[in-house]
N, C-alpha and C positions, 0 to 999 in steps of 0.2 A: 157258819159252818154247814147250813142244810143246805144252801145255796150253791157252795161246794161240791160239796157230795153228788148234789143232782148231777153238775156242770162233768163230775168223775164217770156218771149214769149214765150219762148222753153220750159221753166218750164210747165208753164200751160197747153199747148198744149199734151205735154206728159202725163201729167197725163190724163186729157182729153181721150185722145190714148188710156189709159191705161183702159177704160170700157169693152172693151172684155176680156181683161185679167179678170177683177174684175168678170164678169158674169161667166166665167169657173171657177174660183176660187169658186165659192159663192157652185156649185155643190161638192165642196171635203167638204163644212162643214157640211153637211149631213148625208158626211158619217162615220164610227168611225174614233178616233182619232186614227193615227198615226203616224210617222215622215215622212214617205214620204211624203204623206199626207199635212202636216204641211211646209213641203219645196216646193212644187207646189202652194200652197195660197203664201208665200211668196216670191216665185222668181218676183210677179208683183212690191209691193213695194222697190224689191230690184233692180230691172233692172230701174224704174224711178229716185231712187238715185244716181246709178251709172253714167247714162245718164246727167243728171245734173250736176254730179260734173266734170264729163270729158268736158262738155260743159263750166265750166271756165278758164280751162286746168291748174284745181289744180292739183300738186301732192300728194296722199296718200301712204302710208306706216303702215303699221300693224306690229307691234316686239310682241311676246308672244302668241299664238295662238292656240301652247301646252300647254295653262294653262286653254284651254274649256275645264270645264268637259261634259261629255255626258250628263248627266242628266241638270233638271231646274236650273235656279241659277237667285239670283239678281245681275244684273250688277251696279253699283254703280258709274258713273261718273260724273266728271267736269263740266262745261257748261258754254264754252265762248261764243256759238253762236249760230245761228240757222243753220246751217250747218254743227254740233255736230249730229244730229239729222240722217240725209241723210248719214254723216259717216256712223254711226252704223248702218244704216240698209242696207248700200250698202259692206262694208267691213268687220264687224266683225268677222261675219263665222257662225253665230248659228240664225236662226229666234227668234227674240225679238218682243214682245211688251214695250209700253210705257206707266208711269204715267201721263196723260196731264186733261190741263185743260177743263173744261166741254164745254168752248167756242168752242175747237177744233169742235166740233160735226156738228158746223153751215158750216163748210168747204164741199162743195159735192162732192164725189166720194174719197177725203181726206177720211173722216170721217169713210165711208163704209168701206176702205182698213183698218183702223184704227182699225174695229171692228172685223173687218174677223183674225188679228194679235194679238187678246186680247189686243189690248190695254183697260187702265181703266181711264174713264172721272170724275177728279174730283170736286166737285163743294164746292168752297174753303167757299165758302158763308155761307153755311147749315152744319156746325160742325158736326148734325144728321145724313143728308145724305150721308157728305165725311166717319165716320167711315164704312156706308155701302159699300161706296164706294172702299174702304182700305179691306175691306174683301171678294169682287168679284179679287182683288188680289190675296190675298191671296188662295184663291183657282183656279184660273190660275197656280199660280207655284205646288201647289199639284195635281193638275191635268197635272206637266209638259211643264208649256208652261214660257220662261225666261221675264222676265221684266227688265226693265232700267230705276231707276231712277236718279236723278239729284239732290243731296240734297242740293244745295247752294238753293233752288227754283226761282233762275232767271239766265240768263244770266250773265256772268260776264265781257262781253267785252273784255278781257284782259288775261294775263297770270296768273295775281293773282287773287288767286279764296277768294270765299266769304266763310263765316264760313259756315259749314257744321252742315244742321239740319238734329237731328238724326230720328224723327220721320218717314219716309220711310223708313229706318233699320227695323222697325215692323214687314215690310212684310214678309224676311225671317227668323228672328226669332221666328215668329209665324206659319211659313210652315217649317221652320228647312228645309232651303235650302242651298246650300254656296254661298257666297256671294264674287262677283267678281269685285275689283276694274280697274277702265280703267281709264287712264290719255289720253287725248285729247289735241293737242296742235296745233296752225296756223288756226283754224277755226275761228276765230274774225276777223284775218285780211283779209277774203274774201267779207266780208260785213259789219261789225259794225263798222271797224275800218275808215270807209271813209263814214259813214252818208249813209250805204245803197249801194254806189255805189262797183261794184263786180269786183272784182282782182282776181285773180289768188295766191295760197299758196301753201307750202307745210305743209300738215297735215299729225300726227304723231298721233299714236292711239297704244297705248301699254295695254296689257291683262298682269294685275301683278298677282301673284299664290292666288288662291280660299284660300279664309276662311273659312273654315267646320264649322257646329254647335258645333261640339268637341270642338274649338278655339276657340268659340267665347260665349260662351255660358254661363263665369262666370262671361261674362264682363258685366257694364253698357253700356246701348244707347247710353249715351252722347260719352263717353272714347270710344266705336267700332268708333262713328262716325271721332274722332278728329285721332285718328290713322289710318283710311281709309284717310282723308282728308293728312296725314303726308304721306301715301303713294303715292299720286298722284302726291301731290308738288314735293316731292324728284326725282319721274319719269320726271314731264315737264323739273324738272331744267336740268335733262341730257339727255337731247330728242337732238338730232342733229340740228343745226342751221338751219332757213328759209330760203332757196337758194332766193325767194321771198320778204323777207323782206325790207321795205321801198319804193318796188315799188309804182305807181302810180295806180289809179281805172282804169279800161278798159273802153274806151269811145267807 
């Protein structure tokens, strides 16, 4: 557990760390949008990701990475854990925002980095406010900039995912963006799987080939959702074993 705890130390402290970064960042959003641009805001959130997850000396792995298109996309993934999250933005390859919840906002210097990467705060509460909320989205990706949503909308602890709600599908087929599924796997067992306490895993993060509006476009919400969700099962199932697996939390 003290192993833990530090590994929680070094979290905070990092981000912490990370307000210089966030103060030179805050200067590129001023100015117009461009990818460069858009890669220097987010090398801060993605260098605190990365630092974290080497700091539990997980292993990561990324297979499909030729399937980033250049342009915006929704990414579309799994979510066994809260270290799903810190994947993607430390390994994927593409600066992403994220759908989260309005709580996030309460988080400091979190929150800021949060905002500076279009992330969109929803507040699950106000039915009124979340569709405004779903359409500051929606103009993120028409404007360019990729989002990630999560559509089981919770964690799923475990390898088996929960049914997949189609309503965040909205987002791209209302910006007519493609839509990219990512299978995530061994991030449960770094923290949820031991009541919090942090092990070490190997994490596996596969980019399966974009769905264009062409593809998708005659389908229902529900049916994209349930064959998105059919693609990421069929990935986890052939994802290579957790050289990790069954160990013990790190004390």
């Amino acid at each position: 557990m003290i192993r833990s705890l530090k590994i929680y130390i070094y979290a905070i402290l990092i981000v912490i760390g990370s307000g210089f970064k966030l103060r030179r960042a805050k200067k590129f959003t001023s100015q117009s949008y461009n990818k460069l641009n858009e890669e220097k805001i987010f090398a801060g959130p993605k260098m605190v990701s990365q630092k974290v997850i080497q700091k539990t000396k997980s292993d990561v792995h990324v297979y499909g990475q030729e399937n980033l298109p250049e342009e915006a996309v929704l990414f579309v993934a799994n979510h066994q854990g809260l270290f799903d999250i810190l994947a993607l933005i430390g390994y994927l390859g593409k600066p992403i925002g994220f759908i989260a919840k309005k709580e996030t906002k309460k988080l400091p210097i979190v929150s800021t980095w949060m905002e500076l990467i279009h992330c969109v705060f929803i507040d699950r509460s106000d039915r009124r406010q979340a569709v405004k909320d779903i359409s500051q989205g929606i103009s993120y990706l028409k404007n360019g900039h990729s989002i990630v949503v999560f559509p089981e909308g919770t964690r799923s602890r475990g390898s088996k995912l929960n049914e997949f709600k189609s309503g965040s599908l909205r987002l791209a087929t209302k910006a007519k963006v493609p839509i990219v599924p990512v299978a995530i796997n061994g991030t449960y067992q770094m923290m949820e799987e031991d009541k919090g306490k942090l092990k070490p895993s190997t994490i596996t993060m596969t980019i399966t080939e974009p769905i264009y509006p062409t593809d998708y476009q005659d389908q229902k919400h529900g049916e994209l959702a349930a064959s998105i969700q059919t693609t990421i099962e069929e990935t986890i199932r052939s994802a290579p074993p957790n050289k990790y697996e069954g160990t013990k939390a790190v004390h």
